[in-house]
C-alpha positions as CSV (number, residue, x, y, z in Angstrom):
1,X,-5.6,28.0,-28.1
2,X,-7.4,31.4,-27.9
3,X,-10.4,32.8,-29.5
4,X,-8.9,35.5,-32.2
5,X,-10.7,38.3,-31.4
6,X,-10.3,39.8,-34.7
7,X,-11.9,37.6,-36.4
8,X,-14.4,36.6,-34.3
9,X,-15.7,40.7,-33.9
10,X,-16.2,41.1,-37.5
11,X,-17.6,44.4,-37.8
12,X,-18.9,43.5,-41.4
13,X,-21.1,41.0,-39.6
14,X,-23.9,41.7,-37.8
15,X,-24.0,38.2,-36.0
16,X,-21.1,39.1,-34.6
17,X,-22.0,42.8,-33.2
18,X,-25.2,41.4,-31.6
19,X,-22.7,38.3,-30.1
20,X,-20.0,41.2,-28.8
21,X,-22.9,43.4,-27.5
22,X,-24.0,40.4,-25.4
23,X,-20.5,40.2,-24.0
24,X,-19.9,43.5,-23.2
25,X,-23.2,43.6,-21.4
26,X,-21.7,40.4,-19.4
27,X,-18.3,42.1,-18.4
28,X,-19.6,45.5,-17.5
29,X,-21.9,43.2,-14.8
30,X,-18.6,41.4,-13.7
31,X,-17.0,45.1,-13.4
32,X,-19.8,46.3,-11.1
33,X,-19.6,42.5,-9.5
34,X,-15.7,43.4,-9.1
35,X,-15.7,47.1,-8.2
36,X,-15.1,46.8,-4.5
37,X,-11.3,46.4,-5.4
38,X,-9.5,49.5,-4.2
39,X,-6.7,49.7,-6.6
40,X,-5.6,48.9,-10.2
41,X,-2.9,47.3,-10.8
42,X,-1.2,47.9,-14.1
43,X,-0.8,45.0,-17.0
44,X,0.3,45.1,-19.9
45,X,-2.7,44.1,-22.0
46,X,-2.1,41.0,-24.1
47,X,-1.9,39.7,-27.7
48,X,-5.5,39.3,-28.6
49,X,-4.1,35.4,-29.3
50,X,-3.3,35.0,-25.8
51,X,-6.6,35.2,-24.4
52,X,-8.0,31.8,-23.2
53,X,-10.9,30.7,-25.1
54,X,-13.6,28.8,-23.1
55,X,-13.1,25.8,-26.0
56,X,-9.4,25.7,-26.5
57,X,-7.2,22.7,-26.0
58,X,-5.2,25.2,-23.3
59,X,-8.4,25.9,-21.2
60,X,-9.0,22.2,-21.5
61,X,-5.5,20.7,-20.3
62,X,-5.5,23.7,-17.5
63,X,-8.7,22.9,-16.1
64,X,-7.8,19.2,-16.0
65,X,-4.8,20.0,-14.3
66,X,-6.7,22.0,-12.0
67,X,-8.5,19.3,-10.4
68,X,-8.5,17.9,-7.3
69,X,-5.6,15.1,-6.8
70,X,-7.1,12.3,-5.5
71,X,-4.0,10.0,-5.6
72,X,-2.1,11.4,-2.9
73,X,-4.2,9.4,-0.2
74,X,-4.8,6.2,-1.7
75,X,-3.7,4.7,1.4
76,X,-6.7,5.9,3.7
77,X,-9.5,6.0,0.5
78,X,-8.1,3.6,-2.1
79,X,-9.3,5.3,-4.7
80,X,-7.8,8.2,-6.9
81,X,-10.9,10.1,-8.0
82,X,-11.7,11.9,-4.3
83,X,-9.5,13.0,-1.4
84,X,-10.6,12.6,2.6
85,X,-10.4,16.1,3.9
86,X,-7.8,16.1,6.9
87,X,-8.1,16.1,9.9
88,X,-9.0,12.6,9.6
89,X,-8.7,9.7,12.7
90,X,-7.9,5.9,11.1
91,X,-7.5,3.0,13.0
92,X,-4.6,0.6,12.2
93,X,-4.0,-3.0,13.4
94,X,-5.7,-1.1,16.9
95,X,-3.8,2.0,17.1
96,X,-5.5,5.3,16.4
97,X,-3.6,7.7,14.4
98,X,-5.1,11.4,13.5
99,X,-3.8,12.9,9.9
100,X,-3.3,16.2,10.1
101,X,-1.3,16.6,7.0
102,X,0.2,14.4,4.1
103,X,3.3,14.4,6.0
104,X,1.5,12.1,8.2
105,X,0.4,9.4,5.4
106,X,3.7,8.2,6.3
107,X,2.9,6.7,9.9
108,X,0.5,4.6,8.7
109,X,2.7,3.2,5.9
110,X,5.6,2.6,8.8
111,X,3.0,0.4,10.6
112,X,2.4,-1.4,7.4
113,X,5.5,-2.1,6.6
114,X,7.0,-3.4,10.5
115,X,4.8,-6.9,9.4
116,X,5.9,-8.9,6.1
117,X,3.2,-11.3,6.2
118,X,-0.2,-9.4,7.9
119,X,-3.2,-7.3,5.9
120,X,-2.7,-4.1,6.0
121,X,-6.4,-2.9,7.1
122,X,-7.1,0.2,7.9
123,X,-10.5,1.5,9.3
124,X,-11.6,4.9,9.1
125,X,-13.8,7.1,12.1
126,X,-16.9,8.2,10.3
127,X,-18.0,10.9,9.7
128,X,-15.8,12.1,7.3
129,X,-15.7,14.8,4.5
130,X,-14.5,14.1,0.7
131,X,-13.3,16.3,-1.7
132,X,-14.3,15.2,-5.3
133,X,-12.7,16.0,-8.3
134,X,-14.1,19.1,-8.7
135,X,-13.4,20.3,-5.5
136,X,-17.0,19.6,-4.2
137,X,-16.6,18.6,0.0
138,X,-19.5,16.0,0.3
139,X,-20.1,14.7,4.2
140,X,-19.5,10.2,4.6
141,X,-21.6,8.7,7.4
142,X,-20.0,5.3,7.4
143,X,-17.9,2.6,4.9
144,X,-21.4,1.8,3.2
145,X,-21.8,5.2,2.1
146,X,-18.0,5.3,1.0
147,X,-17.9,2.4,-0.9
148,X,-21.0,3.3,-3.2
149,X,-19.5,7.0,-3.5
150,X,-16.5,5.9,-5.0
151,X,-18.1,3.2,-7.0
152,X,-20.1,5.5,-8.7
153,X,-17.5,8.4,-8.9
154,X,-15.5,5.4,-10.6
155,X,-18.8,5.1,-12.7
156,X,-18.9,8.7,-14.3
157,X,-17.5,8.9,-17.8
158,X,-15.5,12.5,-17.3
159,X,-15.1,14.3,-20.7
160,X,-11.4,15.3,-19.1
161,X,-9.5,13.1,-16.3
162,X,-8.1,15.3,-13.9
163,X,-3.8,15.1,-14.5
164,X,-1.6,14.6,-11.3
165,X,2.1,14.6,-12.6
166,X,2.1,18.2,-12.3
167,X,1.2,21.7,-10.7
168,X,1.1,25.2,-10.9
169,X,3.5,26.4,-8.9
170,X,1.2,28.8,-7.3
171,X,0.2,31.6,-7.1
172,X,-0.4,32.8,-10.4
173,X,-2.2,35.5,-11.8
174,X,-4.9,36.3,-14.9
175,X,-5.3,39.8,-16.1
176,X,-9.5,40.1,-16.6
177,X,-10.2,42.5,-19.4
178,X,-13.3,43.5,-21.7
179,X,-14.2,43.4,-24.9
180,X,-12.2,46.0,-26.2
181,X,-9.2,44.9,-24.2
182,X,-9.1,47.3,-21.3
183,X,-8.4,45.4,-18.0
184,X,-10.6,46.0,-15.6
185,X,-9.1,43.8,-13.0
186,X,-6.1,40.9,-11.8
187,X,-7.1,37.9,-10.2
188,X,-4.4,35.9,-8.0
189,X,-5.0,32.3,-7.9
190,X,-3.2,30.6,-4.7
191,X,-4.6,26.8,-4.9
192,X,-5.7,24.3,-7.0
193,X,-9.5,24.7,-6.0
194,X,-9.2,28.6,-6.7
195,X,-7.7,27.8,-10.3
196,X,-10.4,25.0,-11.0
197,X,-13.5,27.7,-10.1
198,X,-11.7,30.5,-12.1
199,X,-11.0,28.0,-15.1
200,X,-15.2,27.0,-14.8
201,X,-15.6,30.7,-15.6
202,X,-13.7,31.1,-18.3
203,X,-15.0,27.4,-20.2
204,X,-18.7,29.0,-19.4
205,X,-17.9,32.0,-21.2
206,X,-18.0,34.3,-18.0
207,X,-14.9,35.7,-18.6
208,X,-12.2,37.0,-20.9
209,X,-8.7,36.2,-19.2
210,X,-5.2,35.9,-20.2
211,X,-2.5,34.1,-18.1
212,X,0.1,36.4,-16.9
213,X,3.5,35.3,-17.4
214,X,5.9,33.7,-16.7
215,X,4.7,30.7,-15.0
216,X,6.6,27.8,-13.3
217,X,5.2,24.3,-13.3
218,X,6.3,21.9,-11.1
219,X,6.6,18.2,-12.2
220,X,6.4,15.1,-9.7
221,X,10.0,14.7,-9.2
222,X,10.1,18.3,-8.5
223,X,12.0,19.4,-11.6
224,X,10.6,23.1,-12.3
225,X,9.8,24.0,-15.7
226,X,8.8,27.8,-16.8
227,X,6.7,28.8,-19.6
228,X,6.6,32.4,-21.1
229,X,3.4,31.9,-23.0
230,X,0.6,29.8,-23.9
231,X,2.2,27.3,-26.5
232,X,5.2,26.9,-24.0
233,X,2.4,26.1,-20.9
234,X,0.8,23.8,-23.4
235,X,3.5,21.8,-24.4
236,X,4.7,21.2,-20.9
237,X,1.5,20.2,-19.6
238,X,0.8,18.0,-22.5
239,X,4.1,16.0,-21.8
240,X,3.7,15.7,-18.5
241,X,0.0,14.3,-19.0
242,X,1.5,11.4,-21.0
243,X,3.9,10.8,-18.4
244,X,1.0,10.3,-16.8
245,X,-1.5,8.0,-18.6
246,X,1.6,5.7,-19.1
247,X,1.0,5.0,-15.1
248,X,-2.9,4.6,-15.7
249,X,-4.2,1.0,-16.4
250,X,-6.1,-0.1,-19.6
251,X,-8.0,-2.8,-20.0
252,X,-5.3,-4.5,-22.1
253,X,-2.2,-3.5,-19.5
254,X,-4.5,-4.6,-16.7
255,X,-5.1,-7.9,-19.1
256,X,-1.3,-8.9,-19.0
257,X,-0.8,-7.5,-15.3
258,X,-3.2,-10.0,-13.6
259,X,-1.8,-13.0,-16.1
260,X,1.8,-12.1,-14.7
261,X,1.2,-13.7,-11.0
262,X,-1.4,-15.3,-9.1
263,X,-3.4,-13.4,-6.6
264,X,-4.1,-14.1,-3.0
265,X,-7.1,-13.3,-1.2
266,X,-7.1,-11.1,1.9
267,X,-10.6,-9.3,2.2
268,X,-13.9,-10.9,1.0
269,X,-17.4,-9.9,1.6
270,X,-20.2,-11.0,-0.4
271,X,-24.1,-9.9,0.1
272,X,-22.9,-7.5,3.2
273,X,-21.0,-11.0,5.1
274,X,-17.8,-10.4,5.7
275,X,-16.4,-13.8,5.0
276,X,-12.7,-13.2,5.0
277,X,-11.9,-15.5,7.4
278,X,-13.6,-18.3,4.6
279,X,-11.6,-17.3,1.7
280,X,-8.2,-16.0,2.7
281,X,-5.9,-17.3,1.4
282,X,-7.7,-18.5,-1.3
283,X,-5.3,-18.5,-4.7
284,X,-6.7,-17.2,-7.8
285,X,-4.6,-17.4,-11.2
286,X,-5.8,-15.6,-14.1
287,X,-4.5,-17.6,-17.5
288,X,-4.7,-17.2,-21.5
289,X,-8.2,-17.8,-22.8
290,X,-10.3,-16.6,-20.6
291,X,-9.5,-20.2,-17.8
292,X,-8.9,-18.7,-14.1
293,X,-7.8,-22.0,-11.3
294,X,-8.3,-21.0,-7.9
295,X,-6.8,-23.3,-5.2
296,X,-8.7,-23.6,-2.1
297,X,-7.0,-24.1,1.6
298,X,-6.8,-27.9,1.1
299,X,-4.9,-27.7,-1.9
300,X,-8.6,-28.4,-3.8
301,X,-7.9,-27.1,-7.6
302,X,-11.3,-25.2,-9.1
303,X,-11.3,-23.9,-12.4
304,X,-13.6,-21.2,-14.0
305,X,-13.8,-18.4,-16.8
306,X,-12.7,-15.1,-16.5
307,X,-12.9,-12.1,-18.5
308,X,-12.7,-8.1,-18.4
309,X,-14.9,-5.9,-20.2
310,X,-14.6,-1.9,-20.7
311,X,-18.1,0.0,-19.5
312,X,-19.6,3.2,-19.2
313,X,-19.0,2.3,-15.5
314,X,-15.6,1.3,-15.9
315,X,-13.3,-1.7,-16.3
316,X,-15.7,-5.1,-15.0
317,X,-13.8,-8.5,-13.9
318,X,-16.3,-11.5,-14.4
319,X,-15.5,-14.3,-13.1
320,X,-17.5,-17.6,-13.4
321,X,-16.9,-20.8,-11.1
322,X,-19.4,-24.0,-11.4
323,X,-18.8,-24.8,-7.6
324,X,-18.1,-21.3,-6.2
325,X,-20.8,-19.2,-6.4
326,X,-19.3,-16.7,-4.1
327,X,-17.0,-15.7,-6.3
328,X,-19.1,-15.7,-9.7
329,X,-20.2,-12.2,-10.5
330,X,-19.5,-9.2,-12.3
331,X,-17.3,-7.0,-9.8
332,X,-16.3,-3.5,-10.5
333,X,-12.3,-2.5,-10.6
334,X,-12.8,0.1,-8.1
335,X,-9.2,0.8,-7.5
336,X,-5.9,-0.9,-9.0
337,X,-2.1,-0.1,-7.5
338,X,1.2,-1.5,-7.6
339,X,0.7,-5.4,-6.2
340,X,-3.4,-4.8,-5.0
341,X,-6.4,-4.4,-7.2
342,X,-10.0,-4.1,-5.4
343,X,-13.3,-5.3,-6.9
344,X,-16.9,-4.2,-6.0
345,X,-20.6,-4.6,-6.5
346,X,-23.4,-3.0,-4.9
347,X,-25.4,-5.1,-2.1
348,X,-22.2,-5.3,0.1
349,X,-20.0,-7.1,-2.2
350,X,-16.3,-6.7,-2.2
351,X,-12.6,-8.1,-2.9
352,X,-9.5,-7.3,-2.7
353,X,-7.0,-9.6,-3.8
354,X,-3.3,-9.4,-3.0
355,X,-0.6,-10.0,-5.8
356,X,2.0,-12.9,-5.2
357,X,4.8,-13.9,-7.6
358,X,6.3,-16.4,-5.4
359,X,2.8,-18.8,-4.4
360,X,2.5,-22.0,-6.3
361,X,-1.0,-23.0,-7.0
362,X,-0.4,-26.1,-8.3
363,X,1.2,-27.9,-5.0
364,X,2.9,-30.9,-5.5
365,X,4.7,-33.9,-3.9
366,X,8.4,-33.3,-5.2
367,X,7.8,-30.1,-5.4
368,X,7.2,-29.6,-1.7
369,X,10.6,-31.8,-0.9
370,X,12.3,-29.8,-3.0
371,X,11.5,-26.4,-1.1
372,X,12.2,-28.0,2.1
373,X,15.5,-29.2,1.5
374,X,16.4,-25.5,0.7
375,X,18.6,-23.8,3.5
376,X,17.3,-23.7,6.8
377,X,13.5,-23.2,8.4
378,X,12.5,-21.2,11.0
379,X,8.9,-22.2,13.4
380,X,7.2,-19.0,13.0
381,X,4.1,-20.2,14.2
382,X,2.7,-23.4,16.1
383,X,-0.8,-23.3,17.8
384,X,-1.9,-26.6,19.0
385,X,-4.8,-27.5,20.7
386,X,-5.4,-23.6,20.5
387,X,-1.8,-23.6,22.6
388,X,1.0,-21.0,21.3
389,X,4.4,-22.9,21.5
390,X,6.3,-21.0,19.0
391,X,8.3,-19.7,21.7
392,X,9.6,-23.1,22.4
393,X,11.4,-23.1,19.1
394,X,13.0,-19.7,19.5
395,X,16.5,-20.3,18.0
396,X,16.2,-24.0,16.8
397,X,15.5,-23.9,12.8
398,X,14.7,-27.2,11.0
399,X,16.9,-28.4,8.3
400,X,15.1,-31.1,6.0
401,X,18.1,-33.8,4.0
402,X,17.9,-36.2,1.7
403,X,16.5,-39.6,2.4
404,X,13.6,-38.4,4.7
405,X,16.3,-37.1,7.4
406,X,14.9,-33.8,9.4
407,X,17.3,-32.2,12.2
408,X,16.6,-29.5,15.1
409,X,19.4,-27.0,16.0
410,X,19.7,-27.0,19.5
411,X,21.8,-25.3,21.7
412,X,24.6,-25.5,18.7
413,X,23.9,-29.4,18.2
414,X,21.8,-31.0,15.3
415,X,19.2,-33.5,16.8
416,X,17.9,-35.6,14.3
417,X,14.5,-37.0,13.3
418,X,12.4,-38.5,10.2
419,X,10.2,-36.2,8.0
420,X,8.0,-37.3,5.2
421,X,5.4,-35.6,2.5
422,X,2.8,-37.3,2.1
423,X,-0.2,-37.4,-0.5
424,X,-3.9,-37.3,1.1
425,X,-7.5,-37.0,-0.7
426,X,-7.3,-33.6,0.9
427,X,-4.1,-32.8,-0.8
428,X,-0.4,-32.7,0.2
429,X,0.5,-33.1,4.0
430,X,3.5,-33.4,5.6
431,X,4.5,-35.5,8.3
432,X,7.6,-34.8,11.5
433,X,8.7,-37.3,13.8
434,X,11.6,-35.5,16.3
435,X,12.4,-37.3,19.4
436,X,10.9,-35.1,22.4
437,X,9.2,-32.9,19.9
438,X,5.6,-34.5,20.0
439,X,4.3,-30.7,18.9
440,X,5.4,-31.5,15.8
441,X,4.3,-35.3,15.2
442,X,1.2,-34.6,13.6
443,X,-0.3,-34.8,10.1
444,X,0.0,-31.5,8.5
445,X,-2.3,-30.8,5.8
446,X,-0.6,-28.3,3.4
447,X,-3.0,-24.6,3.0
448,X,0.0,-22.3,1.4
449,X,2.8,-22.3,-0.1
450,X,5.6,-19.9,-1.5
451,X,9.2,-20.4,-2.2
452,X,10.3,-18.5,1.7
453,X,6.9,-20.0,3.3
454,X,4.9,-22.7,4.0
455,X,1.2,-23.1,6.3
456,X,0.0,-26.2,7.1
457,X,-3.0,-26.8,9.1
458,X,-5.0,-29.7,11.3
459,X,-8.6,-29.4,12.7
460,X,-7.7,-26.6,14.8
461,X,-3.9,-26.3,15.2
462,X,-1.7,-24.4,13.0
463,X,2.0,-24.5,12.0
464,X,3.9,-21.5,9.8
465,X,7.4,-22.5,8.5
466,X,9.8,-19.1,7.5
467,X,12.5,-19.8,5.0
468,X,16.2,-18.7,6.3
469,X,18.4,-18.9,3.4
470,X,22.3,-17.7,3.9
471,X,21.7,-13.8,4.0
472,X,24.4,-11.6,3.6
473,X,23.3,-8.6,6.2
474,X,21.8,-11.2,8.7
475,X,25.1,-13.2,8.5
476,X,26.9,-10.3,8.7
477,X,24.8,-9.7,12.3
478,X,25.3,-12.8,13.7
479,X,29.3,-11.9,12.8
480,X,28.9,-8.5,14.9
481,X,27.5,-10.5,18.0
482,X,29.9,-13.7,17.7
483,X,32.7,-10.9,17.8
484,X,32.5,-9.8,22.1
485,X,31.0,-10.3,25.1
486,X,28.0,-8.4,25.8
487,X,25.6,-6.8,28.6
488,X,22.4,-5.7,29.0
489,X,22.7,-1.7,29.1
490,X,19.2,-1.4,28.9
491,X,15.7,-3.2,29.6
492,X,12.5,-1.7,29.0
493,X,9.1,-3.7,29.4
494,X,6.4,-0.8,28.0
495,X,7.3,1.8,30.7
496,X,9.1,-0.2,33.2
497,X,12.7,-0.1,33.3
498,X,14.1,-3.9,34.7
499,X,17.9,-3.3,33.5
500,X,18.6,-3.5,37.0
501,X,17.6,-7.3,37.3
502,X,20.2,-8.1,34.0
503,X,23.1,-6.9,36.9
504,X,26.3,-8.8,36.6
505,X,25.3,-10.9,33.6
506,X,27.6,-11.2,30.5
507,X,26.1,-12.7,27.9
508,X,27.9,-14.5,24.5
509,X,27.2,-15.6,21.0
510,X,28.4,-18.7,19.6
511,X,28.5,-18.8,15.5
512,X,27.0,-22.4,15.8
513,X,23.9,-21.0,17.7
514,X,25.0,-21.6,21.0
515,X,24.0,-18.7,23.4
516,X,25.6,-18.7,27.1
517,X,25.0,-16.7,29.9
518,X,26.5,-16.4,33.2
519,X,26.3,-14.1,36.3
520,X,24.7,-13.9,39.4
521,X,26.1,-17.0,40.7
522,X,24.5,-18.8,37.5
523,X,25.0,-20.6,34.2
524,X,22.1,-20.3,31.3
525,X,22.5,-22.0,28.3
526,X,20.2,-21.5,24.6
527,X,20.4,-21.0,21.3
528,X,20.1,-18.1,19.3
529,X,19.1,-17.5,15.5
530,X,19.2,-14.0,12.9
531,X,17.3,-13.7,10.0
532,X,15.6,-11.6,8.0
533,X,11.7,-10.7,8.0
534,X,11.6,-7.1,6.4
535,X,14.8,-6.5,8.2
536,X,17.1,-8.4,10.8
537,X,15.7,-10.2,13.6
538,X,17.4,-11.9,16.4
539,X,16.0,-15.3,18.0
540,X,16.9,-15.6,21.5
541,X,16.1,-19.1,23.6
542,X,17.6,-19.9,27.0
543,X,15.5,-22.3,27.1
544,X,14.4,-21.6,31.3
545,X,11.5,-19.9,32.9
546,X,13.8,-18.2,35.3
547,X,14.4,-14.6,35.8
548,X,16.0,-12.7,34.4
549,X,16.7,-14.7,31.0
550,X,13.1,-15.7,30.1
551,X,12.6,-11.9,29.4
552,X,14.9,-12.5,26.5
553,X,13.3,-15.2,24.9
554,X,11.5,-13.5,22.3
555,X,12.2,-12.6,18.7
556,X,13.7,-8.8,18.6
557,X,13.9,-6.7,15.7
558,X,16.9,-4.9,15.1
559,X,16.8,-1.6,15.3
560,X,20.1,-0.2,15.4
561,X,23.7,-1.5,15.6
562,X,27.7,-0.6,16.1
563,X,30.3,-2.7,17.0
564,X,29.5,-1.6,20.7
565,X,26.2,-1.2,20.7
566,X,22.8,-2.9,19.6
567,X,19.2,-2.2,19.9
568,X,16.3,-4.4,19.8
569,X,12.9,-4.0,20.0
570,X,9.7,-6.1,20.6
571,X,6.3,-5.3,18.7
572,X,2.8,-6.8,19.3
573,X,-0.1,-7.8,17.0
574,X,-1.0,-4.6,16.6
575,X,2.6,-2.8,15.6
576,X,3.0,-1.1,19.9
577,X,6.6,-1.1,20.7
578,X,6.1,-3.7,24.2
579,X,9.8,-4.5,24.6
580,X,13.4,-2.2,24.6
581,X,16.8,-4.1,24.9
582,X,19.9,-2.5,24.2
583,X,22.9,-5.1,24.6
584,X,26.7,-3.3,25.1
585,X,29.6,-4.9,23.8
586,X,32.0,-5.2,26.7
C-alpha cells in the first residue's frame, strides 16, 4: 500500500538521490511551515512499509472514505453527491420547519408519513450553502441554480466515489516524518473534511505520513471494527465498500427495477411550466423490449419506446411517444431511491415519477366489478359542483353485491341501491343510483385505479373510494370501543378547550355501526366506522348540525389507546394538529 522506501532511495542510483533531495527540500519547508507547535510528542517511528504512498490502493480507499456523505439528506436535496449545510429552513405541505441537525430530518419524514395518499413536496428557503463532495461549501440562490448543480455534479465522472457505509471513528492521528524517518510532527484529525484535506496532501506528494494505530471504524449499523495496521484498515474498508455498491443502481439493476411496477406521475415540468396538475396521475409502465404504455386520466392507453443508456453524464432514460411530446426526451437520472426515481434536463425540465405495485394500467370492465365487490368502501372524497360532501358519508361505507346490488350502511342498517360499470369512448365509468343519495347518481368516468383505491371524475366534480377490508388492529378498535360507555374527557379545537360543552353526555358504540348519544336532555343518533389509512382512524357521523355532536363528525386518527382511555386527533391539509379529543371509558 506504501511506497518501500528502500527501494525507492537507491543510493546506487542517482535518479533516485536527485528525487530524495527534492523531498527533503519539501519537508524541511513543511518543518519550518509546522514549527509554531510547542511540543513533540513522542512516536514510535514506523515500518518503512507502513508509510502511505500518494498512489496506493490504501490512500485511494481512505480518501474515498473521506468524502463528504451526501446521502444522509436525500430528503431535503435528493441527491447523494452534495449535502445542504444546516441551518437550513424547508417548507412542508405549509409548515416551516428549521434543521438544525440530522436529528431533525426526522420531522419532516413524520409530516410525510401522517398522509398515505398526498406528494410529499418539500420547498427549500434560498439561499442556501452546499457541501460537495470534496468538502467545497458553494452558495444556492434559488431551485434553478440547484437543479443544474446537482445535474452536473451527477455529470462528473469521479475517478473514486466517495463510500458512505463507514467512518473513522474519529479522531485519529498520523505521525509526519522526513525522509530519513525522523518525525517532525503528529497531526490529529477530528472530521471527515480534516481527513479528506490531509489525505489531498499526502496523494499530491506533500507529505510522508503513517496512520497511527489502532484505529476503530464504524460501520452503518454501528458495529465497530479495529484495525492494528494498514492491511487490517484495508480489508475492512474494502468490505464495507462492497456492502456498499450492492445498494448503488446500475444500469442493468435499474433496468429490471423500473420493469417490476408501473410508475405514477406526481411532479412534471417541461420547458420551465410546471404542468403537474396536467399529468398527475399519469401511469407509465416500462415493459421487455424497449415498449413503455402510459395510461392517461381517461383510461386513454398510449404506447412508446423506452430505453436507458450509460454516459459520461450518467444513466439517460429516453422515452419516445408519437402523441406525447411532453414526455419524449432524453432526461437525466438525477437521483434514484427506494420507490422514487427523478429525471432531468436542462431548460427547466423535470420528473419525478412515484412507484406503484398495486395500479392497474390496463382498466377493465370485469376487472373493475371484481374490485368493488371486495370488502367494504369508504367515501374518501366527493366534490360536486366544487361542493365538499364527504362529510356526509362519515360512517356509511358502500358495499357493492352481485347482480348490480350497492348498499349504504347507515346508522347500523343497510339501505340498498343499483350500481353498474359501464364502458364509454372515454373509458370505464361507473354508475350509483341510492335512494336519497343524488350526490352519487352521476356518471363517473374512471382516472385511477389500485387494488385499496379508486378516483373517478366528471367535468368538475370528484369522487375517491378507500378500500376497508376486515383488518385485524382496526377490528380489534372497534372491539375496544363496542366494549363501555364512554365520555368526552377532553375537547380541544386548536387552542380552545370546549370539553365543557360535551357535559353530561355519554356516548356508545354499536359493533353494527350504530353510534348513540344521549345527555343534556337529548338523544343523537349516527354511525360510526374504523379503518385503517397509515394507521387507525375512526369515522364519526351523528348525522345533526347541532352542538355539541357536529364537532365530532370528522374522521380522527388514533393516537393512543387503553381500555379506559383514547386519544384522537384531527390534521389539516397541511399536516397542523386542528382538533384533540380524548374519549374516557366510564
Amino acid at each position: 500500500m506504501f511506497y518501500n522506501q528502500k527501494a525507492m532511495f537507491n543510493p546506487k542510483t542517482q535518479t533516485m538521490k536527485t528525487f530524495k533531495t527534492l523531498l527533503l527540500l519539501t519537508f524541511f519547508a513543511l518543518l519550518m511551515f509546522t514549527s509554531c507547535q510547542e511540543e513533540a510528542v513522542e512516536i514510535t517511528p514506523p515500518d518503512e512499509s507502513e508509510t502511505l504512498a500518494p498512489e496506493s490502493e490504501l490512500t485511494d480507499l481512505m480518501s474515498a472514505t473521506a468524502k463528504n456523505d451526501g446521502s444522509k439528506d436525500n430528503i431535503i436535496d435528493g441527491t447523494s453527491c452534495i449535502s445542504v449545510k444546516l441551518p437550513v429552513v424547508v417548507n412542508v405541505r405549509g409548515i416551516e420547519i428549521r434543521i438544525d441537525t440530522e436529528a431533525d430530518y426526522a420531522k419532516i419524514q413524520r409530516l410525510y408519513d401522517e398522509f398515505e395518499d398526498d406528494i410529499d413536496r418539500l420547498d427549500i428557503l434560498f439561499p442556501i450553502t452546499i457541501v460537495t463532495a470534496d468538502h467545497e461549501e458553494i452558495v444556492i440562490e434559488d431551485v434553478e441554480q440547484l437543479s443544474e448543480f446537482i445535474a452536473e455534479c451527477k455529470d462528473e465522472e469521479e475517478e473514486e466515489k466517495e463510500i458512505r457505509c463507514i467512518d473513522f471513528q474519529f479522531p485519529i492521528s498520523f505521525s509526519v516524518f522526513d525522509a530519513d524517518f525522523e518525525v517532525i510532527e503528529t497531526v490529529e484529525i477530528e472530521s471527515r473534511r480534516e481527513l479528506h484535506r490531509f489525505m489531498k496532501r499526502v496523494k499530491n506528494a506533500e507529505v510522508f505520513a503513517s496512520l497511527n494505530f489502532p484505529v476503530n471504524m464504524i460501520l452503518k449499523d454501528g458495529t465497530v471494527l479495529t484495525a492494528q495496521n494498514n492491511e487490517q484498515l484495508k480489508r475492512i474498508i474494502e468490505n464495507a465498500k462492497d456492502s456498499c455498491e450492492e445498494n448503488d443502481f446500475s444500469k442493468e439493476r435499474l433496468e429490471n427495477y423500473l420493469k417490476a411496477c408501473p410508475w405514477i406521475v406526481f411532479e412534471f415540468n417541461r420547458d420551465g411550466t410546471n404542468s403537474t396538475e396536467q399529468y398527475a396521475e399519469y401511469a407509465i409502465n416500462f415493459k421487455e423490449d424497449n415498449v413503455v404504455t402510459m395510461r392517461a386520466r381517461n383510461g386513454d392507453i398510449l404506447t412508446g419506446e423506452w430505453k436507458l443508456t450509460r454516459t459520461r453524464r450518467g444513466i439517460l432514460l429516453n422515452m419516445a411517444f408519437e402523441n406525447l411530446a411532453d414526455f419524449t426526451l432524453q432526461w437525466l437520472l438525477y437521483d434514484f431511491e427506494d420507490g422514487k426515481i427523478k429525471v432531468f434536463e436542462e431548460g427547466g425540465n423535470r420528473i419525478i415519477l412515484k412507484r406503484n405495485c398495486d395500479v392497474l394500467i390496463d382498466i377493465t370492465k370485469e376487472r373493475v366489478k371484481n374490485f368493488l365487490k371486495e370488502c367494504f368502501w369508504r367515501v374518501d372524497t366527493l366534490r360536486v359542483n366544487n361542493i365538499h360532501k364527504q362529510n356526509t358519508y362519515i360512517g356509511t361505507p358502500l358495499k357493492f353485491f352481485d347482480d348490480n346490488v350497492v348498499k349504504i350502511r347507515v346508522e347500523g342498517e343497510l339501505i340498498e341501491g343499483t350500481y353498474d360499470v359501464i364502458v364509454r369512448p372515454g373509458g370505464i365509468g361507473l354508475e350509483i343510483d341510492l335512494e336519497g343519495r343524488p350526490d352519487l347518481k352521476l356518471q363517473w368516468l374512471i382516472t385511477f385505479l389500485r387494488e385499496d383505491l379508486i378516483k373517478l371524475s366528471n367535468e368538475n366534480n370528484t369522487f375517491i373510494l378507500r378500500r376497508r377490508c376486515p383488518d385485524f388492529q382496526a377490528d380489534d378498535f372497534g372491539f375496544l370501543l363496542g366494549d363501555g360507555v364512554w365520555k368526552v374527557g377532553s375537547y380541544m379545537e386548536f387552542d380552545a378547550d370546549l370539553t365543557e360543552s360535551f357535559e353530561g353526555i355519554v356516548i356508545a358504540f354499536m359493533q353494527n355501526g350504530k353510534i348513540l348519544a344521549e345527555g343534556q336532555g337529548k338523544n343523537f343518533f349516527g354511525s360510526w366506522f374504523a379503518y385503517r389509512n397509515e394507521g387507525i382512524y375512526l369515522g364519526m357521523n351523528f348525522r345533526t348540525e347541532e352542538e355539541p355532536m357536529i364537532l365530532l363528525e370528522h374522521r380522527w386518527k388514533v393516537v393512543e389507546t387503553s381500555p379506559s382511555v383514547i386519544e384522537l386527533k384531527q390534521y389539516n391539509a397541511s399536516g397542523e394538529i386542528i382538533r384533540r379529543l380524548v374519549l374516557e371509558n366510564m
